[in-house]
DSSP file (Angstrom, degrees, kcal/mol; ACC not computed):
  #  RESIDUE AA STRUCTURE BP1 BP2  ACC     N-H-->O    O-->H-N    N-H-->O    O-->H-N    TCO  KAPPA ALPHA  PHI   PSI    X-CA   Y-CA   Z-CA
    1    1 A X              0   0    0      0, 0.0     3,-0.3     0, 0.0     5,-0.2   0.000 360.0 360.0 360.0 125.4    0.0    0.0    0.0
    2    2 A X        -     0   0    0      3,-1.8     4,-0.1     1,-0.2    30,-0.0  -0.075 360.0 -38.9 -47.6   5.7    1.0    3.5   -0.9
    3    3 A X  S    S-     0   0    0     -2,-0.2     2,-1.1     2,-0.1    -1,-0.2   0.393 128.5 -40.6  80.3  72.3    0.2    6.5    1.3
    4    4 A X  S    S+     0   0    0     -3,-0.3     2,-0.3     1,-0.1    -2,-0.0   0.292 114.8 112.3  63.4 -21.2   -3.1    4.7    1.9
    5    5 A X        -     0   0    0     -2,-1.1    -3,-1.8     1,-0.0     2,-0.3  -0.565  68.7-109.2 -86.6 140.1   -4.1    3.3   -1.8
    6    6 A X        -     0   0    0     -2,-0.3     2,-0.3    -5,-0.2    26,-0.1  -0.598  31.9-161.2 -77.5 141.8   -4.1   -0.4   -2.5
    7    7 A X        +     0   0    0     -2,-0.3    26,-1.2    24,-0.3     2,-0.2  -0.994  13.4 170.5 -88.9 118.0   -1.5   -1.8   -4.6
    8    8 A X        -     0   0    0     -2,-0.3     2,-0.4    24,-0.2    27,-0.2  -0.674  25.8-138.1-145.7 158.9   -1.5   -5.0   -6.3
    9    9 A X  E     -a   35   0A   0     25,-2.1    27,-3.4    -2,-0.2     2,-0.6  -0.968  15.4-176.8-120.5 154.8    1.0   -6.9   -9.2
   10   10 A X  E     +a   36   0A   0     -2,-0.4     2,-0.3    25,-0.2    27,-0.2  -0.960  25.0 172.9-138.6 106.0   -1.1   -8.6  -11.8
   11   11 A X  E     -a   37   0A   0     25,-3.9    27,-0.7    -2,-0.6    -2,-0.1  -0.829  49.8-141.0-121.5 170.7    2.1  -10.5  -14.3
   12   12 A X  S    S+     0   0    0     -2,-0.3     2,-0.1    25,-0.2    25,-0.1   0.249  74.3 104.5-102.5   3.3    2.2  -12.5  -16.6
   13   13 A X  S    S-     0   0    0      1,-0.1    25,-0.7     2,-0.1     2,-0.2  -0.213  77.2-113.3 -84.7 169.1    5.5  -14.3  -15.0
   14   14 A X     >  -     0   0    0     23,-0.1     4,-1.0    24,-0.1    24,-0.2  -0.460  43.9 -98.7 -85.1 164.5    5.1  -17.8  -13.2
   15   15 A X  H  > S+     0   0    0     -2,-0.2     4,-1.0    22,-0.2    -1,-0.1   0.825 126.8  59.7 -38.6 -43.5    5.9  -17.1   -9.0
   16   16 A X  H >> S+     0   0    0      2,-0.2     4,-1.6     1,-0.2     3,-0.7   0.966 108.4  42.1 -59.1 -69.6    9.7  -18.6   -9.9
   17   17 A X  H 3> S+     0   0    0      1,-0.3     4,-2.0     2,-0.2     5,-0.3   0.876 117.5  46.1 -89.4 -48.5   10.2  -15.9  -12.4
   18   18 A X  H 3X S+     0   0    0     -4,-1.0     4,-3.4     2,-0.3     5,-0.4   0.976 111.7  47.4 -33.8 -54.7    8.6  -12.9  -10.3
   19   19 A X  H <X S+     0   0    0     -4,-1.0     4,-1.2    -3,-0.7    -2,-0.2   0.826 116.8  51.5 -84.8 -12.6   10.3  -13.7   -7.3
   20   20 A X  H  < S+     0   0    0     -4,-1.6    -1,-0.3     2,-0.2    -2,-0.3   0.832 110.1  46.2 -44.2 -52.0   13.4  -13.9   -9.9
   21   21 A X  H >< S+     0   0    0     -4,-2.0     3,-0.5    -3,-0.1     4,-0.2   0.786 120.3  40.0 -96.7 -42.7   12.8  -10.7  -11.4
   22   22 A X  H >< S+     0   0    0     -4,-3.4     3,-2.3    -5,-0.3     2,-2.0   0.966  73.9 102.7 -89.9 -48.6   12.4   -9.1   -8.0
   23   23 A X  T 3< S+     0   0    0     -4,-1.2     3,-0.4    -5,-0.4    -1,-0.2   0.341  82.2  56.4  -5.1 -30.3   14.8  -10.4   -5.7
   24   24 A X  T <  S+     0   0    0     -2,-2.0     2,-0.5    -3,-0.5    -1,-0.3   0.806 111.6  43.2 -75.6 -45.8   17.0   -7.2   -6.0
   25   25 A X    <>  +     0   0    0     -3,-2.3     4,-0.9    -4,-0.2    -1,-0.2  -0.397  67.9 142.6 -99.4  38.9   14.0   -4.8   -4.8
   26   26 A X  T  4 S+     0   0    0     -2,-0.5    -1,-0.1    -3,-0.4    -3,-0.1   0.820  70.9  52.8 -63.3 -21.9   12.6   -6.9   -1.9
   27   27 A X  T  > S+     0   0    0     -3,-0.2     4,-0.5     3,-0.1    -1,-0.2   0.757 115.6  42.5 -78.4 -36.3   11.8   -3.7    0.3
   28   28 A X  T >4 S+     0   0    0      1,-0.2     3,-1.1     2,-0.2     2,-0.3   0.929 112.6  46.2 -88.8 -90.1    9.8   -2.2   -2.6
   29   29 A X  T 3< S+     0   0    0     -4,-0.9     2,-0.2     1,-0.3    -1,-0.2  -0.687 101.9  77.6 -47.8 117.0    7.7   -5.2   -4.1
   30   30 A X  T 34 S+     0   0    0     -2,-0.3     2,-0.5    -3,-0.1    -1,-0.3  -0.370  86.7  58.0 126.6 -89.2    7.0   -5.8   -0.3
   31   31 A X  S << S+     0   0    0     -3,-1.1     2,-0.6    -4,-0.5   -24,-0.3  -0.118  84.5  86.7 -80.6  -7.2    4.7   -3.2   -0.6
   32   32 A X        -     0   0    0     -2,-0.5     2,-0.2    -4,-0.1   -24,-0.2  -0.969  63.2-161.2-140.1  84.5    2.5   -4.7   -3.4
   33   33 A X        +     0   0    0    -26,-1.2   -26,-0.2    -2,-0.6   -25,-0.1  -0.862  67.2  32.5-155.0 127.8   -0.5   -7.1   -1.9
   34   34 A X  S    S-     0   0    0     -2,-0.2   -25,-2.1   -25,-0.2     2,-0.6   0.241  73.6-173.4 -93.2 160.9   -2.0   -9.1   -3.6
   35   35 A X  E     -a    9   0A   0    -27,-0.2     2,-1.2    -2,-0.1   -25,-0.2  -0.847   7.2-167.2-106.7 126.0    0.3  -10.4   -6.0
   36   36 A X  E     -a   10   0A   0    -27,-3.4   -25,-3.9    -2,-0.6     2,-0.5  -0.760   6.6-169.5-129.6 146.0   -0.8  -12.5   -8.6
   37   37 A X  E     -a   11   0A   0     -2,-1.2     2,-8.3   -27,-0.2     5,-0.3  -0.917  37.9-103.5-103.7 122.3    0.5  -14.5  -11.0
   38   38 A X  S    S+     0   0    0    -27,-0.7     2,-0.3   -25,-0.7   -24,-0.1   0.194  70.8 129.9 -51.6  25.9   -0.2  -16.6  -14.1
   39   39 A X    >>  -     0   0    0     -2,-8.3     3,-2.5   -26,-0.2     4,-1.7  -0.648  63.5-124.8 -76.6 139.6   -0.1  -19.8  -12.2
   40   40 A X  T 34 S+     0   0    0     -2,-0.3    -1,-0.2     1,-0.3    -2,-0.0   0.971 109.8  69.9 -36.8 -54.5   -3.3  -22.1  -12.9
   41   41 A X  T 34 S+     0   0    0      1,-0.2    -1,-0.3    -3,-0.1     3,-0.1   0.769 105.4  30.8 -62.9  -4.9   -3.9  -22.3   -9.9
   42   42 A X  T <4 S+     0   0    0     -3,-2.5     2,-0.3    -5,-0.3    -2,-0.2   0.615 120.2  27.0-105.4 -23.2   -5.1  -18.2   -9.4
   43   43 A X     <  -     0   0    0     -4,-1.7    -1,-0.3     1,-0.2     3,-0.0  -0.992  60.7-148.1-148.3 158.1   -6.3  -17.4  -12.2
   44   44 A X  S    S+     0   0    0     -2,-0.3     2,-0.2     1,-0.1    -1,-0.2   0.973  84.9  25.3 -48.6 -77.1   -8.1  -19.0  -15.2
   45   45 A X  S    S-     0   0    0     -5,-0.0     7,-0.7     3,-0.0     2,-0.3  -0.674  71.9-142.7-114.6 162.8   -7.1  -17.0  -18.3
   46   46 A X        -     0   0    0     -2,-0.2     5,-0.1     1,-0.2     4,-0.1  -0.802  51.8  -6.1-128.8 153.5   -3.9  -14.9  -18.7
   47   47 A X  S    S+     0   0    0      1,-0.3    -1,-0.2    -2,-0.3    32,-0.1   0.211 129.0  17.2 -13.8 115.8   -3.4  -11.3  -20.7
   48   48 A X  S    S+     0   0    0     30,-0.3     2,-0.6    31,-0.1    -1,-0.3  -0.546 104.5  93.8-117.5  45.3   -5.5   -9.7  -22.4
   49   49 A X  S >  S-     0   0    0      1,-0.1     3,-0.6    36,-0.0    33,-0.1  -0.949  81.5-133.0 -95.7 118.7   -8.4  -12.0  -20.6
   50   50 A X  T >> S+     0   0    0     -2,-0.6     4,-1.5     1,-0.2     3,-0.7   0.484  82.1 105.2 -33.1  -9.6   -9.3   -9.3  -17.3
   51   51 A X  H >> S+     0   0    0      1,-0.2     4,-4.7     2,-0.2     3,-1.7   0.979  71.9  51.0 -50.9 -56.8   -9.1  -12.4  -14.9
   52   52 A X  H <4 S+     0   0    0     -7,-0.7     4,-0.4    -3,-0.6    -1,-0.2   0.870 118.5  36.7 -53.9 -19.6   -5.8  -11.5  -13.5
   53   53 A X  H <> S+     0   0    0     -3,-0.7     4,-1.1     1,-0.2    -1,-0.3   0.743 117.3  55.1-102.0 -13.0   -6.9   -7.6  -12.5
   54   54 A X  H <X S+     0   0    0     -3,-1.7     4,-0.8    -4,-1.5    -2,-0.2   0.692 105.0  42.8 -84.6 -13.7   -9.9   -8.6  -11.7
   55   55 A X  H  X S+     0   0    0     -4,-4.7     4,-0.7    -5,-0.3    -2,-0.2   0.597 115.5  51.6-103.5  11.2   -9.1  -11.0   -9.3
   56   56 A X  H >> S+     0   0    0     -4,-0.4     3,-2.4     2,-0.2     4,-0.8   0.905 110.7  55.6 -78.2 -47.8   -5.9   -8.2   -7.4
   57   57 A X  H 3< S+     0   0    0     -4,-1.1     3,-0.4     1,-0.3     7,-0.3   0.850 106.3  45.4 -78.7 -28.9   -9.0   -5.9   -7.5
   58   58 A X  H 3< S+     0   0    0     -4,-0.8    -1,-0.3     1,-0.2     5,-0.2   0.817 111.6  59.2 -64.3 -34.5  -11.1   -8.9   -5.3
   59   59 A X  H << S+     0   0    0     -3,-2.4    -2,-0.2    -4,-0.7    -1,-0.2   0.656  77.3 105.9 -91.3   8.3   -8.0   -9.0   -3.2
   60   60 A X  S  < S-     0   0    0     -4,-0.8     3,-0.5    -3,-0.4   -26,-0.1  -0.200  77.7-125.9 -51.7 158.9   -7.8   -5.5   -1.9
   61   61 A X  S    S+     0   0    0      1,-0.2    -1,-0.2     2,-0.0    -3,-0.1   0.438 111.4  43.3 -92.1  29.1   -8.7   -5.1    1.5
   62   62 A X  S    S-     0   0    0     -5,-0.2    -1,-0.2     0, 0.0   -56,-0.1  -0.174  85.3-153.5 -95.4  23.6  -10.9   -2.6    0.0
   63   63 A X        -     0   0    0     -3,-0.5    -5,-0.1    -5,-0.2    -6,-0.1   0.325  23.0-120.4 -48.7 121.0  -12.5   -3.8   -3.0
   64   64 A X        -     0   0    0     -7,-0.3    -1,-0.2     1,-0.2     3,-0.1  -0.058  12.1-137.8 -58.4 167.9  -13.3   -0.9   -5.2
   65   65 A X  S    S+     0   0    0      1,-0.2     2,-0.3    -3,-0.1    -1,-0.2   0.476  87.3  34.7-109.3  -1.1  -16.6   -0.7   -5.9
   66   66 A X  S >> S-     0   0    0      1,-0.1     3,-7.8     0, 0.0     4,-0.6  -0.910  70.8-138.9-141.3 124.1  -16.2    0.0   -9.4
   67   67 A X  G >4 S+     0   0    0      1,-0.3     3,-6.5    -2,-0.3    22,-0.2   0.845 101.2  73.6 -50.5 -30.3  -13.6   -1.2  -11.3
   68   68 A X  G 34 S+     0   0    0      1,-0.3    -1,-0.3    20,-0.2    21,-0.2   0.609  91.8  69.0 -47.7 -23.3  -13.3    2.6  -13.1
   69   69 A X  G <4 S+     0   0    0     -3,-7.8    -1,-0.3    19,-0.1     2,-0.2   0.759  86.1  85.1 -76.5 -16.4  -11.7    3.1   -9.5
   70   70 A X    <<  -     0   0    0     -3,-6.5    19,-1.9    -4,-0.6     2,-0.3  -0.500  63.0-160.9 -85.4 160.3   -8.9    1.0  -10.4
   71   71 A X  E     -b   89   0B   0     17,-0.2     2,-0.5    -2,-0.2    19,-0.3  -0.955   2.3-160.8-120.3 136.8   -5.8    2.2  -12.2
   72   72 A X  E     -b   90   0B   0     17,-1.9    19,-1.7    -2,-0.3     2,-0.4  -0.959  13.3-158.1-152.5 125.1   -3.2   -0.1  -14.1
   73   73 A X  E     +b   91   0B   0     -2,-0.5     2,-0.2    17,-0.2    19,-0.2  -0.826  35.6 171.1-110.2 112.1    0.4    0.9  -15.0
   74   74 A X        -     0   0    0     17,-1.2     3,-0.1    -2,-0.4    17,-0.0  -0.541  30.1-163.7-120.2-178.7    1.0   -1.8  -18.2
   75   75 A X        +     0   0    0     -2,-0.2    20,-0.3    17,-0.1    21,-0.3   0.348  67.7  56.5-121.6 -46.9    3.8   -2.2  -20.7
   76   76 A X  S  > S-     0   0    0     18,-0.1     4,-3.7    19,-0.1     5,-0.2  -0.382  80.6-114.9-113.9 168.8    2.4   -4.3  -23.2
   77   77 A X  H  > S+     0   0    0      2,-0.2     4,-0.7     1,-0.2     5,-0.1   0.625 112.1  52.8-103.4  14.1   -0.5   -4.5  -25.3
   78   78 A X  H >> S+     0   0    0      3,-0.1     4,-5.1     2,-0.1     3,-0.7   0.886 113.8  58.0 -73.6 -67.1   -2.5   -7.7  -23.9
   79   79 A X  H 3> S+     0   0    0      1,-0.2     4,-0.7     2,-0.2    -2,-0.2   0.741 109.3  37.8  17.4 -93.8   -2.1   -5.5  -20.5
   80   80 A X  H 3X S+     0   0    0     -4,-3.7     4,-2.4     1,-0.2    -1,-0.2   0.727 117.2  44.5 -75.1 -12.0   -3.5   -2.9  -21.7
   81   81 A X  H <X S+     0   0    0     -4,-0.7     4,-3.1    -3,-0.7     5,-0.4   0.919 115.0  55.6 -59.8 -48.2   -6.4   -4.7  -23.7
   82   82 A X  H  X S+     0   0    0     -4,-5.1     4,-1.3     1,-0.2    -2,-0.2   0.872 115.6  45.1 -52.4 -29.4   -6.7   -7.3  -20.1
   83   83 A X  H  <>S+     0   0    0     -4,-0.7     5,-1.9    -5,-0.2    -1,-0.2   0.833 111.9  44.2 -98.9 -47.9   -7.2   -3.5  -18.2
   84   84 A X  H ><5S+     0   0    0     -4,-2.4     3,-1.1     3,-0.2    -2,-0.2   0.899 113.3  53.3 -80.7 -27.5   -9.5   -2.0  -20.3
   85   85 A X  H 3<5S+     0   0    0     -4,-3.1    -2,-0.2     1,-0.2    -1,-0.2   0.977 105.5  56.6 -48.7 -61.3  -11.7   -5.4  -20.6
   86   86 A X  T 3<5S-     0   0    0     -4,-1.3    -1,-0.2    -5,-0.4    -2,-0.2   0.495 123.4-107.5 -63.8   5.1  -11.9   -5.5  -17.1
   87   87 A X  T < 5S+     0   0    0     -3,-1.1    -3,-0.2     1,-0.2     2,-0.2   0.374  78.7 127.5  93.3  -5.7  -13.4   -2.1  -16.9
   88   88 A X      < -     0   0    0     -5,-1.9     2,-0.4    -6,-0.1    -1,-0.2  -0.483  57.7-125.0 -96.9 127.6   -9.9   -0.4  -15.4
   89   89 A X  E     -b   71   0B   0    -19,-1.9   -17,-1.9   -22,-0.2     2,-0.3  -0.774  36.2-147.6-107.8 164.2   -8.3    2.8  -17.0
   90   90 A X  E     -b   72   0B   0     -2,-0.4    20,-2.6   -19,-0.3    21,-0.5  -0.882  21.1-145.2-136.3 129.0   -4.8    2.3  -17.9
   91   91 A X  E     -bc  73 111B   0    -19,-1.7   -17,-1.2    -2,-0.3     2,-0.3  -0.828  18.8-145.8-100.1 124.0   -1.5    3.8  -18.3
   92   92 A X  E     + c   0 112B   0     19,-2.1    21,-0.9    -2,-0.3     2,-0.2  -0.600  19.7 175.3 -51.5 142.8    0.7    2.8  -20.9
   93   93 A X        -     0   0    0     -2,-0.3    21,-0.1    19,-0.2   -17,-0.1  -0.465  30.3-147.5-173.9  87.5    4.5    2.8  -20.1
   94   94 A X        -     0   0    0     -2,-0.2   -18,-0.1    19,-0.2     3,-0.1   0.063  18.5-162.8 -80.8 160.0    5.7    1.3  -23.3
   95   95 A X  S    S+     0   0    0    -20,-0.3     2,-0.2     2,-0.1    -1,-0.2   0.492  86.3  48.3-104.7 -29.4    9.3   -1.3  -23.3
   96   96 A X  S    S-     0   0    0    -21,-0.3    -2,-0.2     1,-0.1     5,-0.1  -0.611 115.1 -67.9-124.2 156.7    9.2   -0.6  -26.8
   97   97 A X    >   -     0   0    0     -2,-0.2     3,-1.9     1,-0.1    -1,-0.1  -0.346  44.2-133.7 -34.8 116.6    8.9    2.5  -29.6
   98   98 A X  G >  S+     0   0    0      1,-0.2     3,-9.9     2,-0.1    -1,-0.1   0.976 107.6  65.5 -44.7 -56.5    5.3    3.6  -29.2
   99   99 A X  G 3  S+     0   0    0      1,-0.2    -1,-0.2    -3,-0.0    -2,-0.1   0.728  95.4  52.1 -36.5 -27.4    5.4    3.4  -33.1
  100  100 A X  G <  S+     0   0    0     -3,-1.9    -1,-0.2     2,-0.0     2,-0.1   0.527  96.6  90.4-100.5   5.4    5.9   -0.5  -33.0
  101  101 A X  S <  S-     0   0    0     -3,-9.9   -25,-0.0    -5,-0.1     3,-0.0  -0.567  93.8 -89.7 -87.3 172.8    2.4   -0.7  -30.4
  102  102 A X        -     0   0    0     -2,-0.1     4,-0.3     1,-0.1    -2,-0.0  -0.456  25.6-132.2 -60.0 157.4   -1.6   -1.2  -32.1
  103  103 A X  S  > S+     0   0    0      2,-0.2     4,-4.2     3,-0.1     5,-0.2   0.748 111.5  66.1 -68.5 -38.1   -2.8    2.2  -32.8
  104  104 A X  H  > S+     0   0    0      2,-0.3     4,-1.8     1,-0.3     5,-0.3   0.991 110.1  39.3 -49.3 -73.0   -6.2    0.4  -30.8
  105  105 A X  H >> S+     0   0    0      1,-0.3     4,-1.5     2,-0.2     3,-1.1   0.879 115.1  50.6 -37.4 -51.0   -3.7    0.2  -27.6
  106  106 A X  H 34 S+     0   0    0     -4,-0.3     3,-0.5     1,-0.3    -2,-0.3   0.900 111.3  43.8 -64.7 -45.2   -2.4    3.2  -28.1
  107  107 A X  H 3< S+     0   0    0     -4,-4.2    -1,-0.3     1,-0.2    -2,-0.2   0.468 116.3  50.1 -55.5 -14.2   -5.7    5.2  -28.6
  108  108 A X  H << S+     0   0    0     -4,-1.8   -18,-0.2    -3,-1.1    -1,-0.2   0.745  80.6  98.1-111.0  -7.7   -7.4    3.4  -25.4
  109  109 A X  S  < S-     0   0    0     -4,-1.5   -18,-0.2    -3,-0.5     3,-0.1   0.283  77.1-133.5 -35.7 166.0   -5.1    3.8  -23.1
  110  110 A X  S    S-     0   0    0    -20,-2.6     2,-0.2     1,-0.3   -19,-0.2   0.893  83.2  -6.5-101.4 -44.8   -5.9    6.8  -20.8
  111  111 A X  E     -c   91   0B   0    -21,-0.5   -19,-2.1    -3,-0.0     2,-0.6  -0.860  63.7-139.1-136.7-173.6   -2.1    8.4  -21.0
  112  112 A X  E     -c   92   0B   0     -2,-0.2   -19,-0.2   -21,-0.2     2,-0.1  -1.000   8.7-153.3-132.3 132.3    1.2    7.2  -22.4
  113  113 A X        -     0   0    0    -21,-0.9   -19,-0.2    -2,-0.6   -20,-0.1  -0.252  23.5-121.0-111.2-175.2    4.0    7.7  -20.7
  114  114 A X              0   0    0     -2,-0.1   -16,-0.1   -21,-0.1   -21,-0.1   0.696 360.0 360.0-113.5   0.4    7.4    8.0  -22.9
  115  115 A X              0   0    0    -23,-0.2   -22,-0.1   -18,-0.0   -18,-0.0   0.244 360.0 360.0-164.0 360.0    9.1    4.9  -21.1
């Protein structure tokens, strides 16, 4: 949690490869519950299917009451399709040259960040 707002990671990594990825930053991803992860066993369908933000948004201990309350900081363009399905508006904060995302992503996002 942030200065009072819930915070959640919704990847597309296995638990192994998360806790991989993070290992350097424990103090910071700390801070981040729930996390979920693309294991079968949490969520059904994986990016761009909404399960995986919809079911962080189930685990707040505050559940919005409209997803439109939630916000989701993506890189990629299943992400942001999985964010906007799920009712959620959505930040782009491209890995790659905006040029090389859909226009569709790029236009539904809410802002674009330049990295």
């Amino acid at each position: 949690m942030f200065f009072g707002v819930c915070t959640a990671i919704g990847t597309g990594s296995s638990h192994e490869l998360f806790q991989l990825k993070t290992s350097g930053h424990p103090e910071f991803f700390n801070l981040f519950d729930p996390v979920i992860c693309t294991d079968p066993h949490e969520i059904h369908y994986t990016k761009p299917k909404p399960d995986i933000f919809l079911a962080c948004a189930k685990k707040f201990l505050n559940p919005p009451l409209s997803m439109s309350q939630c916000l989701v900081f993506e890189d990629g363009e299943n992400g942001v399709r999985a964010a906007i399905s799920a009712g959620m508006k959505v930040i782009l904060v491209p890995s790659l040259p905006l040029s090389t995302y859909d226009p569709w992503v790029i236009e539904h996002a809410a802002l674009k960040l330049d990295s």
